[in-house]
TIVEX-73546 format. One record per atom (N, C-alpha, C): x, y, z. Coordinates in steps of 0.1 Angstrom, whole numbers, plus 5000, padded with zeros to 4 digits. Each point is the difference from the previous one (the first is absolute). Example, Ala and Ser with C-alpha at 12.3 -4.5 7.8 and 13.67 -1.06 7.14 Angstrom:
513249435078
499150125000
500950125000
499650114993
500950115000
499250115008
***
This chain:
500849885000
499250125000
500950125000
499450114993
500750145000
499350115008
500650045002
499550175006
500950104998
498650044991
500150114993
500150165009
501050065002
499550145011
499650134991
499450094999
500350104990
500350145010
501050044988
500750115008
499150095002
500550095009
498650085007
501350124996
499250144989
500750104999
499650125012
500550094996
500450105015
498550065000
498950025013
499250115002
500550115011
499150064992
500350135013
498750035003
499750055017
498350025002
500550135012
499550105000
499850115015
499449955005
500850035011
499149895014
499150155005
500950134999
499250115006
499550094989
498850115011
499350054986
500550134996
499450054990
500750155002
499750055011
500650135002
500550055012
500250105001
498950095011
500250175002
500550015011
500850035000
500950085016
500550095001
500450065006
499750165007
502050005001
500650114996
500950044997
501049975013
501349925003
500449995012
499749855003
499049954997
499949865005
500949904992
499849875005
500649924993
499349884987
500349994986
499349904999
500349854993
499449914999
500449884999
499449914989
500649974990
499249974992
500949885000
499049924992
500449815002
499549944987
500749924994
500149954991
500049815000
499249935001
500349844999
500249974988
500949884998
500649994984
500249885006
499649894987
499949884997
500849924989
500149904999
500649974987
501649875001
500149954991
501349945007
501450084999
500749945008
501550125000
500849924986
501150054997
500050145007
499550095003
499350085008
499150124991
500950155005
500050084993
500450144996
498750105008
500250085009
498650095001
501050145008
498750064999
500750154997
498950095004
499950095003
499150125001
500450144992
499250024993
500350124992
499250194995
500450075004
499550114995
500950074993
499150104992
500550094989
500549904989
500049935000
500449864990
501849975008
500450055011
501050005008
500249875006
500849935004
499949935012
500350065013
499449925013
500350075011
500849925007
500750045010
500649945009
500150035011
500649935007
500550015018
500350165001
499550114999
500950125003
499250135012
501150015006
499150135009
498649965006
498850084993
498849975003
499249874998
501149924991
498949854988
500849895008
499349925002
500749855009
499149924992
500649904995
499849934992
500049835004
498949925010
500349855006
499149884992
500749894998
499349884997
500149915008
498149925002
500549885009
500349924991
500649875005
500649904996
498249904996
500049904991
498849914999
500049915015
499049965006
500349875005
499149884995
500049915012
498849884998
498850044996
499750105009
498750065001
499250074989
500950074995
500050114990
501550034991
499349954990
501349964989
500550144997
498650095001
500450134987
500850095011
500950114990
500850125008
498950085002
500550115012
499650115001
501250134999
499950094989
500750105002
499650135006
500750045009
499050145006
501050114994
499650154998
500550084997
499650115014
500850035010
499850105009
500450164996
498750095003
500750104994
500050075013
500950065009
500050115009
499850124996
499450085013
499750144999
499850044984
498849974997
499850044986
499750124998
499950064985
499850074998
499350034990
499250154991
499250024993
500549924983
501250015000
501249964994
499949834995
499849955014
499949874994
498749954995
499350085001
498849954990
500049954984
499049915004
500249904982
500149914998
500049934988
499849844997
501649945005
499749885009
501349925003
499449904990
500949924997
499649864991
501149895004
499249915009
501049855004
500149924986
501249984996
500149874990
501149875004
499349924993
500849875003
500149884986
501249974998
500049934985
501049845007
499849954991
501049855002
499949934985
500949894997
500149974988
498349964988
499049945018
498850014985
499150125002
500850105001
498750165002
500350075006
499050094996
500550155011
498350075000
500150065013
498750045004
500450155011
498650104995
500250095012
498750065002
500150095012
498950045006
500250145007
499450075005
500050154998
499150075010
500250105009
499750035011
500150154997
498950075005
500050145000
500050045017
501250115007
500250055006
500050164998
498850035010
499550135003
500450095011
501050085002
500150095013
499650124997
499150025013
499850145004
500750105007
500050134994
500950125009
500750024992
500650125000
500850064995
501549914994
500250024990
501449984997
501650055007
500349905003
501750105009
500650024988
500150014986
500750074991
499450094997
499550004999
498550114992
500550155009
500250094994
500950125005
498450094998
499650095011
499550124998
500850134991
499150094991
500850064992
500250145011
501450034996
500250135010
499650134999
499650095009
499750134992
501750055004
500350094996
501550075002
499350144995
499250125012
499350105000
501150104993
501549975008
500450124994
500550004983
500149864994
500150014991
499250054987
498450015006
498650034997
499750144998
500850025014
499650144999
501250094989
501149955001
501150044988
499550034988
499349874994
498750014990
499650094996
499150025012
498650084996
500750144999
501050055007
501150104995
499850024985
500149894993
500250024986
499150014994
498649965003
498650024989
499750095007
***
């Protein structure tokens, strides 16, 4: 007798939903990915990849008995108006590639976002001239 296995290509599913949070908080978006290994997975915005840096912590659990499939989380600290926008988890392995896509919403002000300055006396120099 034979047994046959068929290879199981890579999915990717959000485990979380989109997400409004309030500027300063932290947030956590989670990614489960399935498929046989090797598998490749990744989280991505602006068509960028992201990584371990500063504000972005990037963990995977390992499969067990219990639960075959990974979980990748992407932690963002103290966010900002800034990091608003599509993240997209992908995951590929030799039979496929698959992704899935998460919209993060913060509220509040931007910390880049500059108020424009008045500089009165430069204004009033101006008006000197018309």
């Amino acid at each position: 007798m034979f047994c046959l296995s068929r290879a199981a290509g890579a999915k990717v599913r959000i485990q979380s939903s989109g997400s409004i949070l309030p500027t300063g908080s932290e947030a956590l978006l989670r990614c489960e990915v399935s498929g046989d290994p090797p598998l490749t997975v990744h989280w991505k915005r602006f068509d960028q990849l992201i990584s371990s840096i500063d504000r972005y912590q990037l963990s995977m659990t390992s499969p067990n008995a219990v639960n075959k499939n990974r979980m990748l989380d992407l932690n963002v600290s103290r966010i900002e108006a800034d990091d608003s926008g599509t993240y997209i988890c992908q995951a590929a392995n030799a039979y496929g590639s698959d992704a899935a896509e998460i919209q993060l919403v913060v509220q509040g002000k931007s910390l880049n976002a500059q108020r424009p300055r008045c500089n009165r006396r430069a204004i009033n120099r101006l008006e000197r001239f018309v």
